[in-house]
C-alpha positions as CSV (number, residue, x, y, z in Angstrom):
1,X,-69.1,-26.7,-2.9
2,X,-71.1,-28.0,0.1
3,X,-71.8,-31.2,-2.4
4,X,-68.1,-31.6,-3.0
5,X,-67.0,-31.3,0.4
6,X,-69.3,-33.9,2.2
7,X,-68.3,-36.6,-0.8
8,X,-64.5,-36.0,0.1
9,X,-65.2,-36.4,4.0
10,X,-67.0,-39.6,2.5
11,X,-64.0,-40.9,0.8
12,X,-61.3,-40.3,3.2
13,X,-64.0,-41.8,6.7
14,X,-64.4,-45.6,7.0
15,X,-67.8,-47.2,6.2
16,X,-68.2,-48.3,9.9
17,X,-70.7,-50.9,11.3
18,X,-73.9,-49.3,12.7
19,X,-74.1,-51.3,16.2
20,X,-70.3,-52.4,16.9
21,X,-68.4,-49.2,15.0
22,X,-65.8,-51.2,13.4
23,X,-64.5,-50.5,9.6
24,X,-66.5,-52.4,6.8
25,X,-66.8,-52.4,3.4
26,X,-67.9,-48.9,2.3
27,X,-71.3,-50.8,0.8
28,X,-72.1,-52.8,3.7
29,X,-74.4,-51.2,6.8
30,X,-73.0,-53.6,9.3
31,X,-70.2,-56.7,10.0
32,X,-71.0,-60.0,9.9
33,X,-70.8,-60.7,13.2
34,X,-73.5,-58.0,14.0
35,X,-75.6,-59.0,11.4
36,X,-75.5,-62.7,13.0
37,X,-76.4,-61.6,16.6
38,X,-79.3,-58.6,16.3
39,X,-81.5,-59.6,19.0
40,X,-84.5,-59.6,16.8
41,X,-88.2,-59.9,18.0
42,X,-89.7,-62.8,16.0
43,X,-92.1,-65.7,16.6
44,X,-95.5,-65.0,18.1
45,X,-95.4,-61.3,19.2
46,X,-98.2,-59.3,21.0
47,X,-99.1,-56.4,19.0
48,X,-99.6,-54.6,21.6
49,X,-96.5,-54.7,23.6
50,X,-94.5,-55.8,20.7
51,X,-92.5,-58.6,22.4
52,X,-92.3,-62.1,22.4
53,X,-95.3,-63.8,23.7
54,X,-93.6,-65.1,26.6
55,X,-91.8,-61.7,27.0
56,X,-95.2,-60.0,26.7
57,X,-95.9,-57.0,29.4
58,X,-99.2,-55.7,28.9
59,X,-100.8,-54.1,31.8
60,X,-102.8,-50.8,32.6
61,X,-104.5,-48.3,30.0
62,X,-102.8,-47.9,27.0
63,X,-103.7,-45.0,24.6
64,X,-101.9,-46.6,21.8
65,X,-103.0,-49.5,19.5
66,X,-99.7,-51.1,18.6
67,X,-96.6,-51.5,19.4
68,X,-93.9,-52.3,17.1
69,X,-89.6,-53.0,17.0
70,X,-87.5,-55.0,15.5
71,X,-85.3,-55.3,18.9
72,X,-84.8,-56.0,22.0
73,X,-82.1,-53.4,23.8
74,X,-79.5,-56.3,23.9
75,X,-76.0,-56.9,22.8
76,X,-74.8,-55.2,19.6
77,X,-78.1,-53.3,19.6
78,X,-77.2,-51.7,23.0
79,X,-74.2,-51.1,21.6
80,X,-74.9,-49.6,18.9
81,X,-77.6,-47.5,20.1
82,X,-75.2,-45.8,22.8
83,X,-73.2,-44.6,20.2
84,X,-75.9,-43.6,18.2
85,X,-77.0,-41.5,21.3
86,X,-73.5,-40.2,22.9
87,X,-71.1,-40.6,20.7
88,X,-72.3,-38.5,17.7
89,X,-73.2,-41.4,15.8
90,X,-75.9,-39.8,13.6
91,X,-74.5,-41.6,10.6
92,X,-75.8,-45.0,12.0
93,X,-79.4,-44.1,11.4
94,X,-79.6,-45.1,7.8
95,X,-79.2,-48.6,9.0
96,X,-81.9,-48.4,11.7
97,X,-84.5,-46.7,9.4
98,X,-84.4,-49.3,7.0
99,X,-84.7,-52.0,10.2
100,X,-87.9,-50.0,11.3
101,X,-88.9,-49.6,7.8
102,X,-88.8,-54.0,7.2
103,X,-91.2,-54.1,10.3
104,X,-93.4,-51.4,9.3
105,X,-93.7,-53.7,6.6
106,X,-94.5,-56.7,8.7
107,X,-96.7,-55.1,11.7
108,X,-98.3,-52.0,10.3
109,X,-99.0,-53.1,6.2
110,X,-102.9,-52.5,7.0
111,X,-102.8,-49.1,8.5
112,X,-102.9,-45.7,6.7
113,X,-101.3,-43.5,8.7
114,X,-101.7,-39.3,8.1
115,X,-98.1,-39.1,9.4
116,X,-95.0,-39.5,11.3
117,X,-94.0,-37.8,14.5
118,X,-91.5,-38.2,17.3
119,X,-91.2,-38.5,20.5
120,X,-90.2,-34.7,21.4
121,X,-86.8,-33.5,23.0
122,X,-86.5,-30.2,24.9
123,X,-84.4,-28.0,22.9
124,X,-82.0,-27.9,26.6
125,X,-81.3,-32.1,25.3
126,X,-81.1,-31.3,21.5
127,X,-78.3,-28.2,22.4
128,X,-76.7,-30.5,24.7
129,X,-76.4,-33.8,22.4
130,X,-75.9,-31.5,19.2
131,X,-78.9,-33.2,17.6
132,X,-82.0,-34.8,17.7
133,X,-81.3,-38.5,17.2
134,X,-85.2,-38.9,17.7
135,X,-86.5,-36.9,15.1
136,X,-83.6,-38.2,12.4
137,X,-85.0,-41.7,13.2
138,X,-88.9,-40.3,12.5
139,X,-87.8,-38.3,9.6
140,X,-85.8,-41.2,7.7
141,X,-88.5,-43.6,8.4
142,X,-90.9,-41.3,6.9
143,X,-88.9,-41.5,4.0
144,X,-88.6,-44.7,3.9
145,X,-92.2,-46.0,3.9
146,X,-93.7,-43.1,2.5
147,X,-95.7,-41.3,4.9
148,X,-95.5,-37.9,5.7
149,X,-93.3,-36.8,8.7
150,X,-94.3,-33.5,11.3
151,X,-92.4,-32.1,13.8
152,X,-94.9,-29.0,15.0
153,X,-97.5,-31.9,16.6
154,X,-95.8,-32.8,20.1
155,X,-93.5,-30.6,22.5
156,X,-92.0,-31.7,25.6
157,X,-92.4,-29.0,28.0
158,X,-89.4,-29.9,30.8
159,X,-86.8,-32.0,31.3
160,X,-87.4,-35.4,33.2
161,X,-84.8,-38.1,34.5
162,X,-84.3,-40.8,31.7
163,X,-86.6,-43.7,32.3
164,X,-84.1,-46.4,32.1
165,X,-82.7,-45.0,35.5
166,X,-85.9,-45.6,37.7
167,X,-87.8,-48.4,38.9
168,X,-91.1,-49.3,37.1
169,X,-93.2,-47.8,40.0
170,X,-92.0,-44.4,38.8
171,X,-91.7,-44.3,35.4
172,X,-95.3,-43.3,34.8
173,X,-95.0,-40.3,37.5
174,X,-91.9,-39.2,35.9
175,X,-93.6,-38.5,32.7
176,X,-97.0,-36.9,33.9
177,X,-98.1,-33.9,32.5
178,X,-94.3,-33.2,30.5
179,X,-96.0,-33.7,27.1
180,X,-98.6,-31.7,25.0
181,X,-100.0,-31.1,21.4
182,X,-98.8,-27.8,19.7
183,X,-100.7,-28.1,16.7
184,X,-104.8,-29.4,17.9
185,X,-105.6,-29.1,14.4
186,X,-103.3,-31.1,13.2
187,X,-104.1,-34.2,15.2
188,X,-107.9,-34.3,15.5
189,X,-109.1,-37.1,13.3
190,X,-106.0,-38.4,12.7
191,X,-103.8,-41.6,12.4
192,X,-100.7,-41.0,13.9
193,X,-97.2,-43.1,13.8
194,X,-95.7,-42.7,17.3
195,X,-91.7,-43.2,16.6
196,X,-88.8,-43.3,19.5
197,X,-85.7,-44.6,19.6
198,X,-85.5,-47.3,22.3
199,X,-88.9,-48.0,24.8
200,X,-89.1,-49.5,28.5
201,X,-91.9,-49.8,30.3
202,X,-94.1,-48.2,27.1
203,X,-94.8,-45.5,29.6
204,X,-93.3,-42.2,27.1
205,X,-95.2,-43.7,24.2
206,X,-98.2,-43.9,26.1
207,X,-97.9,-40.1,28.1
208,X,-97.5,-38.6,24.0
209,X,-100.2,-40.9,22.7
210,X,-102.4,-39.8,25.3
211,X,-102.3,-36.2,24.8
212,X,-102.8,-36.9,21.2
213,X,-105.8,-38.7,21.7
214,X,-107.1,-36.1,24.4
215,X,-106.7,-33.9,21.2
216,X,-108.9,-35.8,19.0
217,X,-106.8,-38.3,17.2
218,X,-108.4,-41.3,15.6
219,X,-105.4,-43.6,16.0
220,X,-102.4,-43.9,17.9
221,X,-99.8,-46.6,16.8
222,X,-96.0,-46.5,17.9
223,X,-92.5,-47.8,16.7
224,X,-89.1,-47.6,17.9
225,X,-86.0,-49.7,17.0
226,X,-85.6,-51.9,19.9
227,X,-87.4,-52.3,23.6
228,X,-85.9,-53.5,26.8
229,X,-87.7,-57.2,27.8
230,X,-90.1,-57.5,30.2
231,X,-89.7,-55.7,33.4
232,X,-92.4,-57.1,35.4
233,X,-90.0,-58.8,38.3
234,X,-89.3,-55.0,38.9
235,X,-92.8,-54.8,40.1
């Protein structure tokens, strides 16, 4: 019944594009006019960072290796995202999986990763938004590439103000101490995919990817689907 239900809710709702939300063809992820202005990274990229060379922002200690999106926050991406996020567009992340899974691809073909986890959500946020836009993101990418995905690894212990709303100077005190392992075991000797939505100053990935590595991870690498440019002149 449950089967039969969601395929007549499929054929009566409008294939709709995953970053400007208008009606498509019921086969196509996105419009054409999306698909010709995706701010993508490309060209020489820092690995570490994961943005253009002359976008690169690489400062301070970093307890991740890499660094990887296909991305910037820009245009239709922005777009898209923010109804991803607040508008209850879960549906769009089929599209954004298989963006992160082309750049797995490209950046991360020489790892072996253990597994997939995401960036953790209070349960407070995930009652509020009604889901976990985070972990759908981990969990299809998992699926996509093949690699296991766990969600009993990292919990996020309090709420904190989004990082997009501060200055640069803050962002790393607004994350201190709001992250830890809930599973030791399951991290110590371990390569670990970090995976988040959208990334500023790298200063989220690099709070979680400490406390892994505090718990005795091998490896940290992290991948979201877009990052913001440089923010340096905020300095």
């Amino acid at each position: 019944m449950i089967r039969i239900l969601k395929a007549l809710a499929k054929a009566f709702t409008p294939q709709r594009c995953a970053y400007c939300d208008d009606v498509i063809f019921p086969q196509d992820l996105m419009c054409e006019e999306c698909a010709a202005s995706l701010p993508r990274i490309e060209g020489e990229i820092c690995t570490r960072c994961g943005r253009e060379k002359d976008e690169c922002s690489c400062d301070g200690e970093k307890y991740y290796s890499m660094l990887a999106a296909p991305f910037y926050y820009e245009g239709v991406v922005r777009k898209g995202l923010h109804i991803f996020k607040f508008r209850h567009g879960q549906q769009n992340s089929g599209a954004y999986c298989l963006e992160m899974a082309e750049t797995f691809s490209e950046r991360f073909a020489a790892e072996d990763f253990d597994y997939i986890v995401g960036v953790p959500m209070t349960k407070k946020s995930i009652r509020k938004r009604g889901y976990n836009q985070v972990r759908l993101l981990a969990k299809g990418l998992s699926e996509c590439v093949n690699i296991p995905y766990r969600e009993d690894v990292l919990i996020k212990l309090y709420e904190t103000r989004p990082q997009h709303g501060i200055s640069y100077l803050f962002r790393k005190g607004n994350l201190t101490g709001v992250f830890d392992v809930g599973n030791s075991d399951a991290v110590r000797g371990k390569k670990i995919l970090l995976c988040d939505d959208i990334s500023t100053s790298g200063e989220t990935f690099n709070e979680c990817a400490k406390m892994l590595w505090l718990n005795g991870a091998e490896k940290v690498c992290c991948i979201c689907l877009a990052l913001t440019k440089s923010k340096k002149k905020d300095k």
